[in-house]
N, C-alpha and C positions, 0 to 999 in steps of 0.2 A: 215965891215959888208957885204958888196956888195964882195968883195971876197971870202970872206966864202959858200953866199949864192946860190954863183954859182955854182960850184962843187957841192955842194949836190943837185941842181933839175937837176945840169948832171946826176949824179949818180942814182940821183930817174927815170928817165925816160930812161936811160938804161938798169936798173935794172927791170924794168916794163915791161920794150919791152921784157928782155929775158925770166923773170920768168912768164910773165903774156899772152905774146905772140906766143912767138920763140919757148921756152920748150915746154907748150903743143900740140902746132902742130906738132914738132916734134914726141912727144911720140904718138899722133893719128895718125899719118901718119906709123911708125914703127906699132904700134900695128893691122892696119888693112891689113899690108903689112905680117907681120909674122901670125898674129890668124883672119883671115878675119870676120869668121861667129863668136867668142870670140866679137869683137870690135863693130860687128853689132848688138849687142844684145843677142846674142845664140837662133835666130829664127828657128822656127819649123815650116816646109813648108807641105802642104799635098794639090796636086794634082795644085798645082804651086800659092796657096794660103798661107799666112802667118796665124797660128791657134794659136800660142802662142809663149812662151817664156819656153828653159829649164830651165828658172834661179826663173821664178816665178809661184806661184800655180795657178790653177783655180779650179772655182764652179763647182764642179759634182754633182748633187742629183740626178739623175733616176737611177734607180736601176739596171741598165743595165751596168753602168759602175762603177770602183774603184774609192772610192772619199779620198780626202785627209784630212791633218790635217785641226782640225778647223782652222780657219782665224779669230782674234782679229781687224781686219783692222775697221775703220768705216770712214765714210764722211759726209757731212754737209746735213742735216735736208731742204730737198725740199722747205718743210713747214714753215721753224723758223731755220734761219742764224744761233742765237744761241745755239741750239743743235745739236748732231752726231746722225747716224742711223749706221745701221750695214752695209760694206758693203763689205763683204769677197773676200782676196785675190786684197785691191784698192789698185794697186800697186805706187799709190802717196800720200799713208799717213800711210807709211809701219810704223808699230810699236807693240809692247806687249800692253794686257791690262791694265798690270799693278796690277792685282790683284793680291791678296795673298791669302795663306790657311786660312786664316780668314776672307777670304771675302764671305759672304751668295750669291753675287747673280753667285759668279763662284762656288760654290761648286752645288748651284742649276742648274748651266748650264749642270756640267759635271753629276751630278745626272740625268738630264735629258736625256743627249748622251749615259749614261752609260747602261739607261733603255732601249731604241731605238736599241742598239747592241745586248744586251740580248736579245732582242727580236726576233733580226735578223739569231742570233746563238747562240743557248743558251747553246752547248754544248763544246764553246773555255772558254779562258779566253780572256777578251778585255784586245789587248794592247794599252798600257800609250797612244800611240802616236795618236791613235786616238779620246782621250779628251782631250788635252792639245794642246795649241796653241804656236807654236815658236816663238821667239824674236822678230822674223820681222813680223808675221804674213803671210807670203810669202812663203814659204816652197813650195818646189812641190816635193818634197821628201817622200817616208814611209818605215818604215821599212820592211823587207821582211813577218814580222810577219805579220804587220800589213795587208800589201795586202794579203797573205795567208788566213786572218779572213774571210774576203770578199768576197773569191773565192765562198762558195755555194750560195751567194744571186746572184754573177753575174752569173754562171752557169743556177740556175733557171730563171731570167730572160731574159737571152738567149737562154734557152732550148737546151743546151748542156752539155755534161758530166765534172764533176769538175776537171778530170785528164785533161781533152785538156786545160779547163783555167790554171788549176796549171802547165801544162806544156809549154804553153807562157808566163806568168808569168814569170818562171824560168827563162827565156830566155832574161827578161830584168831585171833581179837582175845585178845589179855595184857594183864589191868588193870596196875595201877602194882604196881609192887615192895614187898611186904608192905603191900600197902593205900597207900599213902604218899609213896613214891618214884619222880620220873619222869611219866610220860603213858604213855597205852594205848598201843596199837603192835602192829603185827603184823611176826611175820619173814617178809618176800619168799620167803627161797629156802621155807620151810617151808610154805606158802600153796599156791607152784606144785607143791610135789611132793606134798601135800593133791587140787591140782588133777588134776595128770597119774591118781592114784589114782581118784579118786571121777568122772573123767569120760572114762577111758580113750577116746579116739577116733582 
């Protein structure tokens, strides 16, 4: 018994050092030596402060700047442990809502987003991607469509012409991923701080 037992808590605690130890540092160690700013997070610095993250969305609502897909994300209830509240874009309880086409209160939400766009331009068609929430709820992504929509509410609200926005805009459209991979896209948060730059007001 005593022979057997041995070897295997050798094996278990070698096996632990290398898988549980040695591997991963290894691989962080390689990965921040080859993709520095990949490994650190994909931060986004503006004027030697860290403002976000390319990998994940934020909250934009002033009408000054492009906002992105909704956010499904929520967190815990200030008020009562056992409920969630909304809390778009918590990048620590990333997930979908989980609803479906038969669910009332998301056909009501996007009933609601859908009227609010209308409102805003009533003479595009709203795209999908601005009532419908991604998997992770994290998205900082939109389509080129989708910021397009956008462009005369942020123009108006900046009080500049829709060609100077549509033409920085253009200027942060990303083809597909090595030609191939994906849809064009632009990042939100990268777009408005483009913005805030090139239209200081």
């Amino acid at each position: 018994m005593r022979a057997s037992l041995r070897p295997a808590l050798v094996l278990f605690v070698l096996l632990t050092a290398i898988t549980g130890l040695a591997y991963p540092l290894a691989m962080t160690g390689l990965a921040a030596a080859i993709f520095p700013a990949q490994a650190a997070g994909s931060l986004i610095h503006r004027d030697g402060t860290v403002v976000g993250s390319s990998l994940i969305g934020q909250s934009f609502t002033t009408a000054r700047y492009f906002h992105g897909r909704p956010s499904a994300t929520v967190a815990a209830d200030p008020t009562d442990a056992t409920k969630t509240v909304a809390s778009p874009y918590n990048a620590s309880n990333s997930a979908g809502s989980n609803l479906g086409p038969t669910s009332a209160a998301l056909a009501e939400r996007v009933k609601g987003d859908l009227a609010a766009l209308r409102a805003e331009n009533p003479d595009a068609p709203v795209p999908v991607d601005l009532v419908t929430a991604s998997g992770s709820g994290l998205d900082p992504d939109l389509s080129p469509e989708a910021a397009q929509f956008q462009v005369p509410r942020v123009a108006r609200a900046r009080g500049v012409s829709e060609d100077r926005v549509r033409d920085l805009l253009a200027a942060q459209v990303e083809g597909r991923t090595f030609g191939l991979f994906g849809e064009p896209r632009v990042n939100v948060l990268a777009l408005n701080l483009a913005l805030d730059a090139s239209l200081r007001q």
